[in-house]
C-alpha positions as CSV (number, residue, x, y, z in Angstrom):
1,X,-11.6,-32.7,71.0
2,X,-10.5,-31.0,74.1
3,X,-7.1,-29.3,75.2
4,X,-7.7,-27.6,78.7
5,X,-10.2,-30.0,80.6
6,X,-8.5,-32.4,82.6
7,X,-10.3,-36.0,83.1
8,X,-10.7,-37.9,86.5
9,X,-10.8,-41.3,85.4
10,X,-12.1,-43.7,88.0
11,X,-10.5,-47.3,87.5
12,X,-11.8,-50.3,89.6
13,X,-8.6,-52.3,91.0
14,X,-9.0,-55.9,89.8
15,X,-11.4,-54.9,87.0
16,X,-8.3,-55.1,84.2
17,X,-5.1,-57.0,84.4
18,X,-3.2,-54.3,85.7
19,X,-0.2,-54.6,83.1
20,X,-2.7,-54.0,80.5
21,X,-4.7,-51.2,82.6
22,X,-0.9,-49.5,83.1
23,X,-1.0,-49.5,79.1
24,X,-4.1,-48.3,78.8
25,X,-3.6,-45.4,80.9
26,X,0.0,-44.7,79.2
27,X,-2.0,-44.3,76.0
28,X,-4.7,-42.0,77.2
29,X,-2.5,-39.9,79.0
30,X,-0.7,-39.6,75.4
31,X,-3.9,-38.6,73.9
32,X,-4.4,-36.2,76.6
33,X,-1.1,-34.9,76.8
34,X,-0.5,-35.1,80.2
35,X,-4.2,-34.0,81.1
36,X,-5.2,-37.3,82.8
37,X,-5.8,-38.4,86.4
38,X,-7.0,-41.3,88.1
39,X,-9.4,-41.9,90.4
40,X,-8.4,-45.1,92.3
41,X,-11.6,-47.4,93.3
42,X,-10.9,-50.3,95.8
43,X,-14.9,-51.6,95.6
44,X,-16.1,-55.2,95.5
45,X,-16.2,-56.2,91.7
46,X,-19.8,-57.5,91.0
47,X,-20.5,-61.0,93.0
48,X,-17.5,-60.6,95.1
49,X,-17.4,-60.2,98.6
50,X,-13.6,-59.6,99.8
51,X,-12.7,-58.4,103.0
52,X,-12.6,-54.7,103.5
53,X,-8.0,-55.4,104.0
54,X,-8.2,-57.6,101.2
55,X,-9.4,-55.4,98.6
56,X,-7.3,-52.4,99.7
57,X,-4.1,-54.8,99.7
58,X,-5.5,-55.5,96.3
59,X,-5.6,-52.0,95.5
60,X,-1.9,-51.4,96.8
61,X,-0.2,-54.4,94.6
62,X,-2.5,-52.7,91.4
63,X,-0.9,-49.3,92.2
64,X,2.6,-50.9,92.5
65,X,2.7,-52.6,89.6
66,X,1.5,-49.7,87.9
67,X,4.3,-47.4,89.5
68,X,6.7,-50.1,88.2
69,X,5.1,-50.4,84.7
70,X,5.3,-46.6,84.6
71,X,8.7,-45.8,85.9
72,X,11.1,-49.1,85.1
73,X,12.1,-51.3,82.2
74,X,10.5,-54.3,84.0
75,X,8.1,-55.0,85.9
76,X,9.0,-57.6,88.5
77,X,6.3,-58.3,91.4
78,X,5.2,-60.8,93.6
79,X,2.1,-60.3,95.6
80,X,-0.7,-62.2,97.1
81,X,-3.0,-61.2,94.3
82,X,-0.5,-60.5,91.3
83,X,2.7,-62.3,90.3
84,X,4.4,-60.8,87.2
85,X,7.8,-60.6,85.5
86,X,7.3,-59.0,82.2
87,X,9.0,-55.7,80.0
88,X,6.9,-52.4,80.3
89,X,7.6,-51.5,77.0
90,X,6.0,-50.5,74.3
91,X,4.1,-47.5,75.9
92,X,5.5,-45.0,78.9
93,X,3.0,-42.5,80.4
94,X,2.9,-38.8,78.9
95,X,3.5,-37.4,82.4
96,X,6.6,-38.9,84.1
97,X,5.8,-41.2,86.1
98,X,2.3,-41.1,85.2
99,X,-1.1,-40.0,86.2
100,X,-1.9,-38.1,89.4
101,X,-3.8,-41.0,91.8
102,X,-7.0,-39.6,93.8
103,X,-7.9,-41.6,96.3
104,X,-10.9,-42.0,98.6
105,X,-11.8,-44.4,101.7
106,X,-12.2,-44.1,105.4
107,X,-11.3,-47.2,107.1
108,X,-7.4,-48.1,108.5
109,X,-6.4,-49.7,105.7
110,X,-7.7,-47.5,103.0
111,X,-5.5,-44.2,104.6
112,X,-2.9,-46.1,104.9
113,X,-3.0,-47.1,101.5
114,X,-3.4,-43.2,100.5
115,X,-0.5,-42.0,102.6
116,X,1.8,-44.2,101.1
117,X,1.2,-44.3,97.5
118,X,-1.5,-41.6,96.2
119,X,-1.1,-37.9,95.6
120,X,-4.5,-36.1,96.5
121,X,-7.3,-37.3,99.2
122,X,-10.8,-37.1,98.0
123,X,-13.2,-36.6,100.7
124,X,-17.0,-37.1,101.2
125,X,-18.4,-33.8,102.8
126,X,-18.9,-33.4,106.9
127,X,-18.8,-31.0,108.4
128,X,-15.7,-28.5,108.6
129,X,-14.6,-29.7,111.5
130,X,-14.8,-33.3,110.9
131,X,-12.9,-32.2,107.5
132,X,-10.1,-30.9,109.1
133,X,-9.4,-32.8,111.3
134,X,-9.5,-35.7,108.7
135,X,-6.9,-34.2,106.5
136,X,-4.5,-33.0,109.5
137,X,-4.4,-37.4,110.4
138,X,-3.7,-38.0,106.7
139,X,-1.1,-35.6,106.9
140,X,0.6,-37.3,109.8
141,X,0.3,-40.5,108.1
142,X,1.6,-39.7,104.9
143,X,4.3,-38.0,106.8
144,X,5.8,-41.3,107.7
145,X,6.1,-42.3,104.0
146,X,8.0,-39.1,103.8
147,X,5.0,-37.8,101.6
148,X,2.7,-35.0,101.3
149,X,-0.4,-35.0,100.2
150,X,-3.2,-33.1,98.4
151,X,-7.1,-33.0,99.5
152,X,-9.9,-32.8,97.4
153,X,-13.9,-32.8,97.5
154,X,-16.7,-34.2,96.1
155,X,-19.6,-32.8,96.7
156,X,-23.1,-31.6,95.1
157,X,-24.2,-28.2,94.4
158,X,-27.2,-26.1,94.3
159,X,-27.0,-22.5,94.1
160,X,-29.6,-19.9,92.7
161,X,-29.5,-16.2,92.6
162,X,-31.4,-15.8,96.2
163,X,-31.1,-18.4,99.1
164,X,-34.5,-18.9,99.5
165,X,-34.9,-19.8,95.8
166,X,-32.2,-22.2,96.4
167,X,-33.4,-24.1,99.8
168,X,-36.8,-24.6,97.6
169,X,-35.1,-26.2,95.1
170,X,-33.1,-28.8,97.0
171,X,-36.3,-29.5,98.6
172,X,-38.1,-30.0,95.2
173,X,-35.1,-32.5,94.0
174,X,-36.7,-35.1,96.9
175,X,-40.4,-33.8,97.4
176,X,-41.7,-36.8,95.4
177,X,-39.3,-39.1,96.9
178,X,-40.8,-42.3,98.4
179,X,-38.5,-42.9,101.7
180,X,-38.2,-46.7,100.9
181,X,-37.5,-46.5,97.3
182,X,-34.7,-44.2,98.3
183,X,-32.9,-46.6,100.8
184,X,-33.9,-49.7,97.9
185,X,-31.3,-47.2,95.6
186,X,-28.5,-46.8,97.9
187,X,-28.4,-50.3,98.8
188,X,-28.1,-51.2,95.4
189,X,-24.8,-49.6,95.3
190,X,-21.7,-51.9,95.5
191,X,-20.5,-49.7,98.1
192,X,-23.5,-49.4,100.2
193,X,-22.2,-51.3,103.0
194,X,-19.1,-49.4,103.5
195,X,-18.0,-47.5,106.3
196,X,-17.5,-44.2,103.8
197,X,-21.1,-44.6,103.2
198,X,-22.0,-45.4,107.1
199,X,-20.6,-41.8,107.7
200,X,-22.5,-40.2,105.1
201,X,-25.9,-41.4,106.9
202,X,-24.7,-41.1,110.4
203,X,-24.0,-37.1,109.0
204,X,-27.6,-37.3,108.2
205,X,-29.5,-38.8,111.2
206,X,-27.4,-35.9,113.1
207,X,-29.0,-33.2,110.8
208,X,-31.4,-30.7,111.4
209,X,-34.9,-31.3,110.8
210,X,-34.6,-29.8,107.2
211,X,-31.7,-31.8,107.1
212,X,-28.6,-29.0,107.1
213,X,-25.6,-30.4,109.6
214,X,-24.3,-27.0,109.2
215,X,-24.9,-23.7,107.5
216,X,-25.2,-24.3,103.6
217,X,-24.2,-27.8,104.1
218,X,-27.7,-30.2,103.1
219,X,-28.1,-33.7,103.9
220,X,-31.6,-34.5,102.2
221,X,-30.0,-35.3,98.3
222,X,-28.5,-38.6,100.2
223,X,-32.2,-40.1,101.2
224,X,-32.0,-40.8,97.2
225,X,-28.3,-42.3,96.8
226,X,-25.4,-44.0,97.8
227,X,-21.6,-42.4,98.1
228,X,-21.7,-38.7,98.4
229,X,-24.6,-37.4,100.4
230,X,-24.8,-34.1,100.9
231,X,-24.8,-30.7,99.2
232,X,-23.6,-26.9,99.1
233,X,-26.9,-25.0,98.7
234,X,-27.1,-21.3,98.7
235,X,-26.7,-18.2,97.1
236,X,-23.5,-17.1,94.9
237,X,-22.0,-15.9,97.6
238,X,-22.8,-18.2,100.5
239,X,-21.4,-20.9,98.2
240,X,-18.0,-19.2,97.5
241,X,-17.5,-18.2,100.8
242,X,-17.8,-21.9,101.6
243,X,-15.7,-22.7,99.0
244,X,-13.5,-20.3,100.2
245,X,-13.2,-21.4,103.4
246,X,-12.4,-25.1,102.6
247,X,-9.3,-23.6,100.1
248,X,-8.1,-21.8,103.5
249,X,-8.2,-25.3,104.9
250,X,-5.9,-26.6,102.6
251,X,-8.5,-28.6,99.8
252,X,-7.4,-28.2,96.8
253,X,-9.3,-30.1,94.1
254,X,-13.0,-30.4,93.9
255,X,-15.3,-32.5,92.0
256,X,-19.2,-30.6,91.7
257,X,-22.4,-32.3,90.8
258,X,-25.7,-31.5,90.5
259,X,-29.6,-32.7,89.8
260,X,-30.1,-32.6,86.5
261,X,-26.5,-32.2,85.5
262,X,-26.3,-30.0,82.3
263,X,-28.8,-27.3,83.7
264,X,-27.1,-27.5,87.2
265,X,-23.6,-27.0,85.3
266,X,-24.7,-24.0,83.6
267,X,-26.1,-22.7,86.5
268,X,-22.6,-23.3,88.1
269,X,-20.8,-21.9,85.1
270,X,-22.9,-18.6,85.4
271,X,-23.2,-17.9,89.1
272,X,-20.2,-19.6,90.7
273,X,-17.4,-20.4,88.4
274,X,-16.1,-16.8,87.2
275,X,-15.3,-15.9,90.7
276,X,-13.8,-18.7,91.9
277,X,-10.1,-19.2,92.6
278,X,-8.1,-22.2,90.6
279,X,-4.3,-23.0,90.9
280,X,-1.6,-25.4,90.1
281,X,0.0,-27.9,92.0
282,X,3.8,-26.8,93.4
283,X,5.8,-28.5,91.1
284,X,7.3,-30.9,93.3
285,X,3.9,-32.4,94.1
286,X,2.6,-32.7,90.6
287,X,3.7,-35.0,86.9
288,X,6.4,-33.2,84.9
289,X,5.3,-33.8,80.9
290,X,6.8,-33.1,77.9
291,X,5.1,-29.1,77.3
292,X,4.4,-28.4,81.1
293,X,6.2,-28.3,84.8
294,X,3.1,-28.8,86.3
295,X,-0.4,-30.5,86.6
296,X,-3.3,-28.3,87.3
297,X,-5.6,-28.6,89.8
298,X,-9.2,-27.1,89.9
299,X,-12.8,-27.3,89.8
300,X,-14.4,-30.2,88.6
301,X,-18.0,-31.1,86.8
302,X,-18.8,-34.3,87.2
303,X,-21.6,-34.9,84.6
């Protein structure tokens, strides 16, 4: 039904048996022609309480034996979670050597995990500072897998023609918010407890008193939910230059949300999108498929 929008796929490691998840993914990266990527999730499943190394080591055999399932004849591992000797046949990713992996997670072992076997960082917003210096240590690490990688953004929007019509309506989104029914929703989430999340509120507590940490940059939409807690709220242009700004930094790819989705998208669409910047991966960074030497990377609406 589509033939330019790329999908972020978020897979759960452990969720699927990961032969049958490699598969999978072959297949819908065949239906998309190379226009799949996947968003790799290292979360407790439901009832299960791992340690935080446990579930990124999980994470790491899943992404092996995916690499293998994608790229050899065999697969042939031997883990603490997984041990498998089987043929990868019948199905072979569209893109050689398969999907691009996003990746997001804050503690040792989840950047270690990144720097050695995913292709584009996805961070929670902070401030610009905070950001940068977060993706200069990534950098060194993946440096010493020989790797570089990418850095993208998730992060919530709200832009309007003026700035003050904008700053009212982030404030509308939680005016009828009750404080303890917010923290009841966040610590429903499966990843409420983690340390990504920890930031996210310590970000918060440090914000002004209408909750911006920095100009444009608004705190308040994470009273109401776990994971990403903040948002880009301004005018057309404030929100571009910020945008602008985190491209000069080096991120790349970013994934845009906002409250209640379709009307936020259009708004988006109309205001925003038209002047923004997109671009490609260099080729040595992205998948080689069958019509196309590279992968695109660009602006995301997560709906």
């Amino acid at each position: 039904m589509t033939k330019n929008i790329n999908i972020l796929a978020a897979i759960r490691c452990g969720e699927i048996h990961p032969p049958m998840l490699a598969r999978t993914l072959s297949t819908i990266d065949h239906i998309l022609e190379g226009r799949l990527t996947i968003n790799i999730i290292s979360s407790n499943l439901p009832g299960e309480n791992l340690a935080t190394e446990d579930r990124y080591n999980r994470s790491r055999e899943v992404i092996e034996i995916l690499k293998q399932a994608w790229t050899k004849e065999e697969i042939n591992f031997t883990g603490n979670f997984y041990n498998l000797k089987l043929p990868t046949n019948p199905v072979k990713p569209y893109q050689i050597g398969g999907p691009l992996l996003y990746f997001g997670g804050y503690s040792p072992p989840a950047l270690e995990l990144c720097a050695e076997h995913c292709d584009v960082y996805l961070m929670w917003p902070e401030t610009e500072g905070i950001l940068r210096g977060l993706m200069e240590k990534m950098s060194e690490k993946a440096a010493k897998f020989n790797r570089t990688l990418d850095f993208g953004l998730r992060v919530h929007v709200v832009v309007r023609e003026t700035e003050e019509e904008a700053y009212s309506y982030a404030e509308s989104i939680i005016s009828k918010l009750d404080l303890k029914m917010g923290t009841e929703l966040r610590d429903r989430s499966l990843d409420a407890k983690s340390y990504g999340v920890s930031r996210q509120e310590k970000m918060r507590d440090e914000s002004s008193t209408d909750g911006y940490i920095e100009p444009n940059l608004w705190t308040g939409i994470g009273k109401a939910r776990s994971g990403c807690g903040a948002a880009l709220v301004g005018n057309p242009n404030q929100i571009i230059e910020k945008l602008n700004r985190y491209m000069e930094m080096g991120i790349r790819s970013f994934i845009f949300s906002g409250y209640p989705h379709i009307d936020e998208c259009n708004k988006f669409a109309e205001l925003v999108l038209p002047r923004l910047k997109t671009f490609s991966m260099p080729q040595e960074q992205g998948r080689v498929t069958k019509n196309s030497p590279q992968t695109p990377l660009a602006a995301g609406i997560r709906i």
